[in-house]
C-alpha positions in Angstrom: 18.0 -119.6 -49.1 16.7 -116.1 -48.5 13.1 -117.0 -49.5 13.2 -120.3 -47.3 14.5 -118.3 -44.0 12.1 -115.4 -45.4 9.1 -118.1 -45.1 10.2 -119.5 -41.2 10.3 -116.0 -40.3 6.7 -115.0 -41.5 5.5 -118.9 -40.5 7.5 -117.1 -36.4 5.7 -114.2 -36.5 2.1 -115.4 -36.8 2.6 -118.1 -34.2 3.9 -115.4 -32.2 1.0 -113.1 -32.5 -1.1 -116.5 -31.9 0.7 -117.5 -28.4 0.8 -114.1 -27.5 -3.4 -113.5 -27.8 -4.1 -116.8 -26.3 -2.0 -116.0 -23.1 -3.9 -114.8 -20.3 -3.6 -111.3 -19.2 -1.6 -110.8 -16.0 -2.4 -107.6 -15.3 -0.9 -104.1 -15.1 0.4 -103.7 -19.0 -1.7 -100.3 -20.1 -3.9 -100.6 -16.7 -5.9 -103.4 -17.7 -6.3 -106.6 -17.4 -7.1 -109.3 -14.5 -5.9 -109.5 -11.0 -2.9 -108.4 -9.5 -2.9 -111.6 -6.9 0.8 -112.0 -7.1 1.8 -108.6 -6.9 4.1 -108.7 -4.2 6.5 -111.7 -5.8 9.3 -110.7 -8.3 8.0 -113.0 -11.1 5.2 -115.0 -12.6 5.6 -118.7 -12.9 7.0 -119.9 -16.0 4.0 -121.7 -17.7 4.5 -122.9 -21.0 3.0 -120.4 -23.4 5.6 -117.9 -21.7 8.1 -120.6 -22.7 7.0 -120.5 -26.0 6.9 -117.3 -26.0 10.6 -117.2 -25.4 11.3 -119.6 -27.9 9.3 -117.6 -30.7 10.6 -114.9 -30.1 14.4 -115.8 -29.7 13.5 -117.9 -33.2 12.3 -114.3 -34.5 15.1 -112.3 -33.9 17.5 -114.9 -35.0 15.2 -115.2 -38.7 15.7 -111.6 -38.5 19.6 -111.2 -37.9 20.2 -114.3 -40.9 18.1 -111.8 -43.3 19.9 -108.6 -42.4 23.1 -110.7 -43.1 22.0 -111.9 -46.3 21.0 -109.1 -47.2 24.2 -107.6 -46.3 25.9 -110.0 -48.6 24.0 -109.3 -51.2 24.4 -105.8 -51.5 27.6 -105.6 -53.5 29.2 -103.4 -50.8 27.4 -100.6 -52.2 25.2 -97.8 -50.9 22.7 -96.8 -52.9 24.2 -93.2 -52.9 27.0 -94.7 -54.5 25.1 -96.1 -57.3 23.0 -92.9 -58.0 26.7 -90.8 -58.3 28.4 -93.6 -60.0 26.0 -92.9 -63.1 26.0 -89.2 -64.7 22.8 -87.7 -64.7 20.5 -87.3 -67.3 18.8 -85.2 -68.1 15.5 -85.1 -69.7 14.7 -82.0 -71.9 12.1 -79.8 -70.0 8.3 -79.9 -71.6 7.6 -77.3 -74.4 4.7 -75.0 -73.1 2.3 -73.5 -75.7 3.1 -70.1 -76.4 0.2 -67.8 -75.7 2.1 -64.8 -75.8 2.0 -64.4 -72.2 3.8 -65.0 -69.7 3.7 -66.8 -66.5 5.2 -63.4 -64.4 2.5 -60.6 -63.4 1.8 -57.9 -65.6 4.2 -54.8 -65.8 3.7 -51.6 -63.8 1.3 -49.1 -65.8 -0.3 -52.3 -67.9 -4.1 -52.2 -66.8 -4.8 -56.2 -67.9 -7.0 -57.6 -65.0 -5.4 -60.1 -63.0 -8.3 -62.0 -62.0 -10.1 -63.7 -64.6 -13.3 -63.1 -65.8 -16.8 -65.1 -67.4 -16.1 -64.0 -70.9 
């Protein structure tokens, strides 16, 4: 069921993006756009690809709330923080390094080792 409302909801969303680039530009969005001939009235008139536009995007919010609720559902009641604390840790054993007889920490105070490498 999730894979069928997961489909309708991706089949929404491009017809969406479709509607919405073949409407004609109003005007004022970002500044651009055509002219502002009915500037002084309240609202456009409803043509049909802002109907559709409605519809779509009504459709898309609804595909969207039915997959947050599955998923909801199928989530076992569980937060994923509960899972990780659930489980005791384990732990890996840390790497062996080679022993070079050094160490990682800088040399001692009085040792005259350089401590930038050289071309050797």
């Amino acid at each position: 069921m999730q894979n069928v409302i997961l489909l309708i909801h991706l089949i929404l969303t491009l017809a969406l993006i479709g509607v919405v680039l073949l409407q004609r530009s109003e005007g004022g969005g970002l500044g651009m756009g055509g002219g502002g001939g009915n500037v002084t009235t309240g609202r456009s008139a409803g043509t049909a690809m802002g109907k559709l536009t409605w519809i779509l995007g009504f459709s898309l919010f609804a595909t969207s709330m039915a997959l947050t609720i599955i998923a909801a559902q199928n989530s076992s009641g569980a937060s994923v923080l509960d899972r990780l604390s659930d489980r005791p840790a384990e732990s890996a054993p840390a790497p062996a390094l080679p022993d070079s007889g050094e160490g990682l920490l800088p040399p001692a105070e009085g040792d005259d080792a350089p401590l930038t490498p050289t071309a050797d």
